[in-house]
C-alpha positions in Angstrom: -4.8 24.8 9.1 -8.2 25.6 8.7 -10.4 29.0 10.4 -14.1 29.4 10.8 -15.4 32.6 11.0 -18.4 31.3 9.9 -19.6 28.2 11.5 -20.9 25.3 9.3 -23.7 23.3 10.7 -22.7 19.6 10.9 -18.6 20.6 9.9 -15.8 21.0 12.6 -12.0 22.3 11.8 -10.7 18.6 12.2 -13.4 17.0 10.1 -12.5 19.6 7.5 -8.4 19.2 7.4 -8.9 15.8 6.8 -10.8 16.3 3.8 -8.6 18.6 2.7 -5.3 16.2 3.8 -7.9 13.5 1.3 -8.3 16.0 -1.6 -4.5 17.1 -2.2 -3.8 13.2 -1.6 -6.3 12.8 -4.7 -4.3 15.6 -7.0 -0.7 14.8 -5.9 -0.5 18.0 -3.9 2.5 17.8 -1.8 2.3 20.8 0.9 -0.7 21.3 2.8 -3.2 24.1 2.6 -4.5 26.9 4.5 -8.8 27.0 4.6 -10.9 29.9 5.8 -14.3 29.8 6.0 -15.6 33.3 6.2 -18.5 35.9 4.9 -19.6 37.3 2.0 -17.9 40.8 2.9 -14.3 39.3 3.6 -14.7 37.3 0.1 -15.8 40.2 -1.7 -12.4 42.2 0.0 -10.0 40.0 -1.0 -11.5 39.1 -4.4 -11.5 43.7 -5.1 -7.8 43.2 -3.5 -6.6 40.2 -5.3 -8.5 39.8 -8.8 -10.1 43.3 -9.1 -13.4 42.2 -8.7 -15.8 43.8 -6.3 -18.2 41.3 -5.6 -18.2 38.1 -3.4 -17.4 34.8 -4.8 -17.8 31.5 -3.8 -14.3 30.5 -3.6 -10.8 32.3 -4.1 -7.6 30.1 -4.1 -4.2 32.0 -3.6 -1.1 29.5 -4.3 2.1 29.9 -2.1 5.5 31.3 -3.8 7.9 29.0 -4.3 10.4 28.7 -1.7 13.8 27.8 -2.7 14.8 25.6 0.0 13.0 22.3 -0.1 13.9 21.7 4.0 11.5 24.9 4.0 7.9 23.8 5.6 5.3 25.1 3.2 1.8 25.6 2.3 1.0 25.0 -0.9 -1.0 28.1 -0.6 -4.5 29.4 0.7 -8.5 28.7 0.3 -11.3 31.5 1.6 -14.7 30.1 1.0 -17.6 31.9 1.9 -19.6 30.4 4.3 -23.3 32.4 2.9 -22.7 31.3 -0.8 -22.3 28.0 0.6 -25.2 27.5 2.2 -27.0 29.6 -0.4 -25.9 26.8 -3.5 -26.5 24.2 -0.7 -29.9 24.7 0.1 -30.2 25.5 -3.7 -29.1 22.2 -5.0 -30.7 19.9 -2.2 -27.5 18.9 -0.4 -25.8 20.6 3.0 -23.7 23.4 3.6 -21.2 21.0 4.9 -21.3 19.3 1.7 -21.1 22.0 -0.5 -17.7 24.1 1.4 -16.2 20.1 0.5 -16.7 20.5 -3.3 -15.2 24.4 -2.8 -12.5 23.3 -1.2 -11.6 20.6 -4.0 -12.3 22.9 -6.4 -9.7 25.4 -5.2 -7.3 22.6 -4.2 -7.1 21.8 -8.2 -6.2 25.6 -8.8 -3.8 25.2 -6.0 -2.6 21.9 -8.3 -2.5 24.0 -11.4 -5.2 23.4 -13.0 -7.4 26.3 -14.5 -10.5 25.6 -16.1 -11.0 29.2 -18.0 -7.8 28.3 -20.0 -7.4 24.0 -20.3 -9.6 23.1 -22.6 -11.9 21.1 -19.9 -9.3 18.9 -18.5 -9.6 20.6 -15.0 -13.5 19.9 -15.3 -13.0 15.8 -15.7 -10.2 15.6 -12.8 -13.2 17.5 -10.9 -15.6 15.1 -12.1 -13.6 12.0 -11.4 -12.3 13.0 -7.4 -15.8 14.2 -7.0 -16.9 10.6 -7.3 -13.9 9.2 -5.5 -14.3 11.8 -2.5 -18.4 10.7 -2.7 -19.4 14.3 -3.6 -22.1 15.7 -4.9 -22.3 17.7 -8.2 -19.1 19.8 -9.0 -18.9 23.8 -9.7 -17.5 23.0 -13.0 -20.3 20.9 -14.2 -23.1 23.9 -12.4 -21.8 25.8 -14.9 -25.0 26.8 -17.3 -25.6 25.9 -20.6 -26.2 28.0 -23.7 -29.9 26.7 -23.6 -30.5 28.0 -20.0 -30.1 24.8 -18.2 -28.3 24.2 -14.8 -26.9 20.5 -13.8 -28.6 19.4 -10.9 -27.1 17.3 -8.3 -27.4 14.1 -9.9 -25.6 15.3 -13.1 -28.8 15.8 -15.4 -29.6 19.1 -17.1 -32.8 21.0 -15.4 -34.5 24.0 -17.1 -33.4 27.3 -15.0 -36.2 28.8 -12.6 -36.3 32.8 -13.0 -34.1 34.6 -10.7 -32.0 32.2 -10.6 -28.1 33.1 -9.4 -26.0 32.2 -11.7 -23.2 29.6 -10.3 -19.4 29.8 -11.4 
């Protein structure tokens, strides 16, 4: 199921589930997931609730308690993406909003997968970085990540010097 409560130019509910039905196809994710698209203020909420953290965030993933009956029709758990960090990174990066809440939601369908990219050594970041390419998206947050020298990936993979000000991207 998926809920705007931000609209996304150029990205309906439907065109949206079926990415995500295409996504946890790619990671062998049984159960299907639940997708809000939503503000900065209901991100930063549930990221103070959930992780301690009061500030927003691009995107939280929540995965679903195991039910012990397998008969038992279940999510495999739940995305928020914020709809204004979206389109911030989007317009960023050169690519649209509608674009970027795809590479969130891929990124947050791995979590919901297992993977965790603070703890595995980089083998969430090259599952990323090979769907990415099957899915036909652009750069991944894994590979935004900045290096030690200051330099930011930009959308076609290659290292660009940071411009002051810049927000840092998870």
């Amino acid at each position: 199921m998926v809920i705007f409560r931000k609209k996304i130019a150029g990205l309906s509910a439907s065109t949206l589930e079926r990415f995500a039905l295409r996504a946890r196809r790619a990671v062998r994710l049984r159960h299907p997931v639940n997708v809000l698209v939503t503000s900065n203020q209901e991100l930063r909420s549930l990221n103070r609730r959930f992780r301690g953290k009061d500030q927003a965030t691009d995107v939280l993933s929540f995965p679903a308690p195991q039910v012990a009956s397998h008969r038992a029709k279940q999510a495999a758990g739940d995305i928020a993406i914020s709809a204004d960090i979206a389109r911030e990174n989007a317009r960023r990066l050169g690519h649209t909003a509608a674009e970027e809440i795809k590479i969130l939601l891929l990124h947050a369908v791995l979590h919901l997968a297992g993977f965790d990219h603070e703890r595995d050594q980089g083998e969430m970041a090259l599952e990323e970085m090979r769907l990415r390419r099957q899915l036909q998206l652009e750069v991944g947050l894994i590979e935004r990540l900045k290096s030690s020298d200051g330099n930011a990936v930009n959308r076609q993979g290659r290292r660009n010097r940071r411009s002051a000000g810049e927000r840092n991207t998870p």
